[in-house]
C-alpha positions as CSV (number, residue, x, y, z in Angstrom):
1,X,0.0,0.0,0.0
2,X,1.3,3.5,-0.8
3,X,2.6,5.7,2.1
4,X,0.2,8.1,0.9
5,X,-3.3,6.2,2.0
6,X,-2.2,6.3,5.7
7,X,-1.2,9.5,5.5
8,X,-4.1,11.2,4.0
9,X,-6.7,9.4,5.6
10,X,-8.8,10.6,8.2
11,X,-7.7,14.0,6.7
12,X,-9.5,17.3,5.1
13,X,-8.0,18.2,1.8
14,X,-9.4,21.2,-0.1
15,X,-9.7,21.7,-3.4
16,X,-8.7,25.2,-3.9
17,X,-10.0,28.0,-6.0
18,X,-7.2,29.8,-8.2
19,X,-7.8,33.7,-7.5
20,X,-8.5,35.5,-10.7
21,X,-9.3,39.1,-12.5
22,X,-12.9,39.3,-14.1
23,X,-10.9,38.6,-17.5
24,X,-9.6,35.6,-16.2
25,X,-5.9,36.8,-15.2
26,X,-4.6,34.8,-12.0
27,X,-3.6,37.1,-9.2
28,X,-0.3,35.8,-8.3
29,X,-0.4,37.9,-5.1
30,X,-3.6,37.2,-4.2
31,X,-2.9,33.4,-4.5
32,X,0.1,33.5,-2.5
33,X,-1.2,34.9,0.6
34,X,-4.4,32.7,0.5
35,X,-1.9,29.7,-0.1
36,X,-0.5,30.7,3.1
37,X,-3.6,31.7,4.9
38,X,-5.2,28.0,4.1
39,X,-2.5,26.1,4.9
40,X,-2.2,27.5,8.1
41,X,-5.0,26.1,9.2
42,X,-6.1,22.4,9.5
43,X,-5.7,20.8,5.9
44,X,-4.3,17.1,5.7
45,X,-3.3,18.0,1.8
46,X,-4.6,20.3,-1.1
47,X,-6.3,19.6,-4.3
48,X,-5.0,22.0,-7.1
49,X,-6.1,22.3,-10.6
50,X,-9.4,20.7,-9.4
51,X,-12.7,21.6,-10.8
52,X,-13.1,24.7,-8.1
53,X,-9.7,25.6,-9.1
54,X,-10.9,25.8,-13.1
55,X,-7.9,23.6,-13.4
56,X,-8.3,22.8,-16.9
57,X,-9.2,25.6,-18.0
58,X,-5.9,27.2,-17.1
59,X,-2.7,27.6,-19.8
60,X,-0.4,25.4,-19.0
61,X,2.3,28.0,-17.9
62,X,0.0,29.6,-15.4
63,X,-0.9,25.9,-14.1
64,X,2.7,25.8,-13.7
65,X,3.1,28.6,-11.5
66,X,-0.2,27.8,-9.7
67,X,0.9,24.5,-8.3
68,X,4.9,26.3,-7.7
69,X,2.9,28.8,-5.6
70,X,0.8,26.0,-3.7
71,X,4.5,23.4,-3.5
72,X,6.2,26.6,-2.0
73,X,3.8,27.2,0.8
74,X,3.3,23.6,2.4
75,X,4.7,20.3,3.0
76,X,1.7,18.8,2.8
77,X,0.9,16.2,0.2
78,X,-0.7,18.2,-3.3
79,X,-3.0,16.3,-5.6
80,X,-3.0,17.9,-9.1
81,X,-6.2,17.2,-11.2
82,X,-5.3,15.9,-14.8
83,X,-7.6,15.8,-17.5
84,X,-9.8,17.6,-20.4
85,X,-12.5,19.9,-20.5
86,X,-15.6,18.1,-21.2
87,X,-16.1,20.1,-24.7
88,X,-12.0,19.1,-25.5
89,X,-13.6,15.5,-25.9
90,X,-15.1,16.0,-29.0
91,X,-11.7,15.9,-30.4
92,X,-11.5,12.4,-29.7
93,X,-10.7,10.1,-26.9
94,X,-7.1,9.3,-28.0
95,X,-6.4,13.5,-28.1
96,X,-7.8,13.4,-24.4
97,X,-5.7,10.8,-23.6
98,X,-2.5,12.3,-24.5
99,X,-3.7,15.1,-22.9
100,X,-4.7,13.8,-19.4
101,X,-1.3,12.1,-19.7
102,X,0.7,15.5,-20.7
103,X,-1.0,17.5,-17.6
104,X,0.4,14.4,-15.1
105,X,3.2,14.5,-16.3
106,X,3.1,18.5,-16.1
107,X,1.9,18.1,-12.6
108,X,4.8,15.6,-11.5
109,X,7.7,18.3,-13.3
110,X,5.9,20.7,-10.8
111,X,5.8,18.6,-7.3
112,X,2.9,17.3,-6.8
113,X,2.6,14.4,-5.0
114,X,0.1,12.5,-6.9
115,X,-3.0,13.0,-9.4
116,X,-6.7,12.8,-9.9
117,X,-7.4,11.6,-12.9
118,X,-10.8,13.6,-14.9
119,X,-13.2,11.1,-16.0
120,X,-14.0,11.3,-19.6
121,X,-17.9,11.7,-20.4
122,X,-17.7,10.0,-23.7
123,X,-16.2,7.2,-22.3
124,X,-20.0,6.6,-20.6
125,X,-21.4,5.8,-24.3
126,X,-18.9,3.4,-25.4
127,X,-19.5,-0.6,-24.5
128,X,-15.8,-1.1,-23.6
129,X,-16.1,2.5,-21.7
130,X,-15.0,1.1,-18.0
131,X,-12.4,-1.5,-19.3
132,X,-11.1,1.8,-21.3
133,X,-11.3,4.2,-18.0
134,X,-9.0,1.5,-16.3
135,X,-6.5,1.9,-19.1
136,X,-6.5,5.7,-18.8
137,X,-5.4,5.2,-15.0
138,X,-2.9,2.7,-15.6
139,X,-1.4,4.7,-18.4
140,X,-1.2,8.1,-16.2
141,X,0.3,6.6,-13.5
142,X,3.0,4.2,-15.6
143,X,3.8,7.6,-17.5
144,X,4.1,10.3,-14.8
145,X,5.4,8.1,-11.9
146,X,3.1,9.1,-9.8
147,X,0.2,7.7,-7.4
148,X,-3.4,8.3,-8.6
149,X,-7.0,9.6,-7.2
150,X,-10.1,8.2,-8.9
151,X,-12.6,10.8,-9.5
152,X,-16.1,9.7,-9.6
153,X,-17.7,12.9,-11.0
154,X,-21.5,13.2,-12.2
155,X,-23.4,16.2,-13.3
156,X,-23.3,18.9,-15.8
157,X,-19.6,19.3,-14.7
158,X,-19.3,15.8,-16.7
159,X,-18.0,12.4,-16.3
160,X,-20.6,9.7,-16.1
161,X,-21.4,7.1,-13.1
162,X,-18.9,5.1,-12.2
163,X,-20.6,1.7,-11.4
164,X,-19.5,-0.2,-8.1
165,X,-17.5,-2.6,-10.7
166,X,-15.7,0.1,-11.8
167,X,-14.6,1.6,-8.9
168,X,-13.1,-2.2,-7.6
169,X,-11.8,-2.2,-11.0
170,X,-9.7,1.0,-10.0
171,X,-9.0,0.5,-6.8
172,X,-7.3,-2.8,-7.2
173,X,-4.9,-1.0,-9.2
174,X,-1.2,-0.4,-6.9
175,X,-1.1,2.6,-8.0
176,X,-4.4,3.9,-7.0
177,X,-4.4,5.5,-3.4
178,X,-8.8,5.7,-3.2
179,X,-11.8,7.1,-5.5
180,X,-13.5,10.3,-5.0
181,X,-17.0,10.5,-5.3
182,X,-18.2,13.7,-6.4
183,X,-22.2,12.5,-7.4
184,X,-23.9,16.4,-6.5
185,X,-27.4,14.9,-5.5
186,X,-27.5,10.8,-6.6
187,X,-27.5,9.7,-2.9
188,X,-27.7,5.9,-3.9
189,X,-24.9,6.3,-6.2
190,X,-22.8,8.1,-3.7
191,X,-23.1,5.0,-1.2
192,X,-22.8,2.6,-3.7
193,X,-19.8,4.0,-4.8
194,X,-18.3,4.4,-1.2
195,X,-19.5,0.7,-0.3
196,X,-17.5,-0.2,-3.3
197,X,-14.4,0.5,-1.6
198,X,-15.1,-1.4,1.4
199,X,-12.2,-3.9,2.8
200,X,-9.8,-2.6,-0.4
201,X,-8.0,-0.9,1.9
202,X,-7.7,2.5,0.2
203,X,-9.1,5.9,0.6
204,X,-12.8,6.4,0.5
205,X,-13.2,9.8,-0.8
206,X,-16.1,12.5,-0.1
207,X,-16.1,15.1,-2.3
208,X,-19.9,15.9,-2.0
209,X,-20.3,19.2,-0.8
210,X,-24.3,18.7,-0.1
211,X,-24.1,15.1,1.6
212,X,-20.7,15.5,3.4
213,X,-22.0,14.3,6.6
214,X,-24.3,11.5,5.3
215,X,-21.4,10.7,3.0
216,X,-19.3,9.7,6.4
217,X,-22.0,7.7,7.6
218,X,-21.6,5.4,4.6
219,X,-18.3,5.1,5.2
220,X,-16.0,7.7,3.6
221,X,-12.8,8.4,5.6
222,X,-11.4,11.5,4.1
223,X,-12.6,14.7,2.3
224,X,-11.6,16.4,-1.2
225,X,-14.1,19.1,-1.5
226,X,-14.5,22.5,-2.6
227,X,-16.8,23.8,0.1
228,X,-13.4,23.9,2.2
229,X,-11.9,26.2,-0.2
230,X,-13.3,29.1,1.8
231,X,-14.4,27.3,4.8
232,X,-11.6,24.6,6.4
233,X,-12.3,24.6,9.8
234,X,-16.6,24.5,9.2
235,X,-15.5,21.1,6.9
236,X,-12.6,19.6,9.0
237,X,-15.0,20.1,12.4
238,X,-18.1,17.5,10.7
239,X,-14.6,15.3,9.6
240,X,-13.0,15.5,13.1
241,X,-16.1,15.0,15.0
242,X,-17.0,11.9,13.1
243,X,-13.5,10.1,13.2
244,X,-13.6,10.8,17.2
245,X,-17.3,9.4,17.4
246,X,-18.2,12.3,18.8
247,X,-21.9,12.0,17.2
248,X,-23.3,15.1,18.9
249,X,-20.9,17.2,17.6
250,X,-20.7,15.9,14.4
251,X,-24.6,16.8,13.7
252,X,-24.1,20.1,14.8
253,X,-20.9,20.9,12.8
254,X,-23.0,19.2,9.9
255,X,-25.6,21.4,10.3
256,X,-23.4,24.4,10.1
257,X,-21.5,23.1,7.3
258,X,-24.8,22.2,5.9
259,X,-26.3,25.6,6.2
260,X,-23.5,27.2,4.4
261,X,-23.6,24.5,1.4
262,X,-27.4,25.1,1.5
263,X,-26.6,29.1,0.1
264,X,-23.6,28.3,-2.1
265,X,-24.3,24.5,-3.9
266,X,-27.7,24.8,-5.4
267,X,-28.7,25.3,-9.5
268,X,-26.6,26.6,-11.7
269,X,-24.2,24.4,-9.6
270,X,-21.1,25.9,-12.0
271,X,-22.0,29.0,-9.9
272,X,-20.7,27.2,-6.8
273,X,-17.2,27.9,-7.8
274,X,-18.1,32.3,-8.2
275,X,-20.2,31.4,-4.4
276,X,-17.0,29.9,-3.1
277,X,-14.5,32.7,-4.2
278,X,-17.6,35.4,-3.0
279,X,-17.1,33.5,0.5
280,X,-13.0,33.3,0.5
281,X,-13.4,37.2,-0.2
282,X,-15.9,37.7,3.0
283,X,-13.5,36.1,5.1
284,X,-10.1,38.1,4.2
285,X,-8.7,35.7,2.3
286,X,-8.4,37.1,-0.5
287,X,-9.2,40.7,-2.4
288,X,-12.5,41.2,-4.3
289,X,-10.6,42.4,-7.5
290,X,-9.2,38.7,-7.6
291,X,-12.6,36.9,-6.3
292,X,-13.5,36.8,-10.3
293,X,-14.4,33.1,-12.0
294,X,-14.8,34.4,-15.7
295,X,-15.5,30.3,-16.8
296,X,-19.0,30.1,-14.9
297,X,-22.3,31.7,-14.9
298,X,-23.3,35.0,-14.8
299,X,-25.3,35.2,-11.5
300,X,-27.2,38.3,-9.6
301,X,-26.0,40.1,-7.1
302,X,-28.6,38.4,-4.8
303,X,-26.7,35.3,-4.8
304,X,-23.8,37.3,-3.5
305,X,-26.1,38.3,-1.0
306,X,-27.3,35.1,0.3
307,X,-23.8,34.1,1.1
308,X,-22.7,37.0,3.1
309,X,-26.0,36.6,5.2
310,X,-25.1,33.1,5.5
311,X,-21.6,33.6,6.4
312,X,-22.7,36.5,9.1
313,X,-25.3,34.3,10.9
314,X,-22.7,31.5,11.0
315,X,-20.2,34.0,12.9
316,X,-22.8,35.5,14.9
């Protein structure tokens, strides 16, 4: 078993925003002083070029100096999320392919200690699709070296269900340290997925923002999620209090943390990213000119609103 599995689990690991201009410019300063500002607190690792991050969206220079920023202000272990944008498929799957392999590689050149691989949408239509998505593992890690995160992702942010096979499939792989789910609101598919795992050993991931808590109950050990982007210590508390059995205080950390996923995670759910950097901002850790994602929805100022309110009751 990789060192990596003991070591991360039980642990909180955010996947972090990338602070931006509202033309899409990342704000080097800005990202270093919330790099330090998060890490400071009680993170078991970081998630970088994940989906709240707009990782594949960036070039691959500035994805570069992203992850050099996040490497320079921790020790802890970073996971770099490899893959395609969902319209890049089209191209073909072989083009995405090379391409999920380039970024690991990219993302092992730059420190990172290991990857989450993208699921690929179109693999979903294809017969052979889960025999194929095994492949795409085992050729990212024999290529980049380095140890790999499943990522069970469903929604309109793409990838398709990963069935329970599937996810055995993966995680009997050596070079696979656990599978995040990331299902939004399938709650059957969420446990299936985590009761997948069962006796393999590895990490079972959460990374559902709106069934953290539940998602603990059905056995996940450790957390990859956004929501802790702008709010560690609201996620590590529901993740601390469960691992200590303390069950009282895990329902009422989860009904914090739920109160504040309840304003930020709801449809458009792209918008959760623009909520999450809107929340970072309230909180100091970073500057409103660089609280800008330019690759999601336009949404009212309302929704801005309903955050802060949020946010102000929670620190009342």
């Amino acid at each position: 078993m990789h060192p990596l599995v003991e070591r991360l689990r039980g642990t909180l690991l955010p996947a972090v925003v990338t602070p931006m201009d509202s033309d899409g410019v990342v704000a080097y300063d800005a990202l270093t002083a919330y790099a330090g500002a998060l890490t400071a607190q009680s993170v078991g690792g970081l998630a970088v070029w994940a989906h709240t991050g707009r990782g594949l969206y960036l070039s691959p220079g500035d994805r570069a100096k992203v992850l050099e920023t996040w490497r320079q202000a921790t020790d802890v272990p970073i996971v770099a999320g490899v893959g395609v944008p969902r319209a890049t498929e089209a191209s073909g799957l072989q083009e995405a392919a090379d391409a999920t392999v380039e970024m690991a590689l990219a993302a092992a050149a730059g420190g990172a200690d290991a990857v989450m691989v993208y699921p690929l949408a179109a693999l979903g239509d294809l017969p052979d699709g889960d025999a194929q998505a095994v492949a795409l593992h085992e050729r990212v890690a024999a290529e980049s070296g380095l140890p790999l995160v499943g990522f069970y992702l469903h929604g309109e942010a793409g990838g398709y269900p990963y069935s329970p096979s599937l996810i055995k499939d993966l995680l009997s792989l050596p070079s696979m340290l656990g599978v995040k789910t990331a299902t939004l609101d399938r709650a059957i598919g969420c446990q299936d997925a985590i009761w997948a795992g069962r006796g393999t050993g590895k990490l079972l991931i959460t990374g559902e923002d709106r069934m953290y808590g539940p998602s603990f109950m059905w056995g996940a050990d450790t957390a990859l999620v956004g929501i802790a982007s702008a709010q560690v210590e609201l996620s590590a508390a529901v993740l601390r209090a469960w691992t200590a059995g303390d069950h009282s205080g895990f329902l009422t950390a989860s009904d914090r943390l739920d109160r504040f996923a309840a304003a930020t995670f709801y449809a458009p759910i792209e918008g959760y990213v623009q909520r999450m950097l809107w929340a970072a901002e309230w909180e100091g850790l970073m500057p409103a000119e660089a609280a800008h994602d330019p690759y999601g929805p336009d949404l009212p100022p309302g929704e801005r609103d309903l955050v802060i309110r949020c946010l102000e009751e929670l620190h009342a």
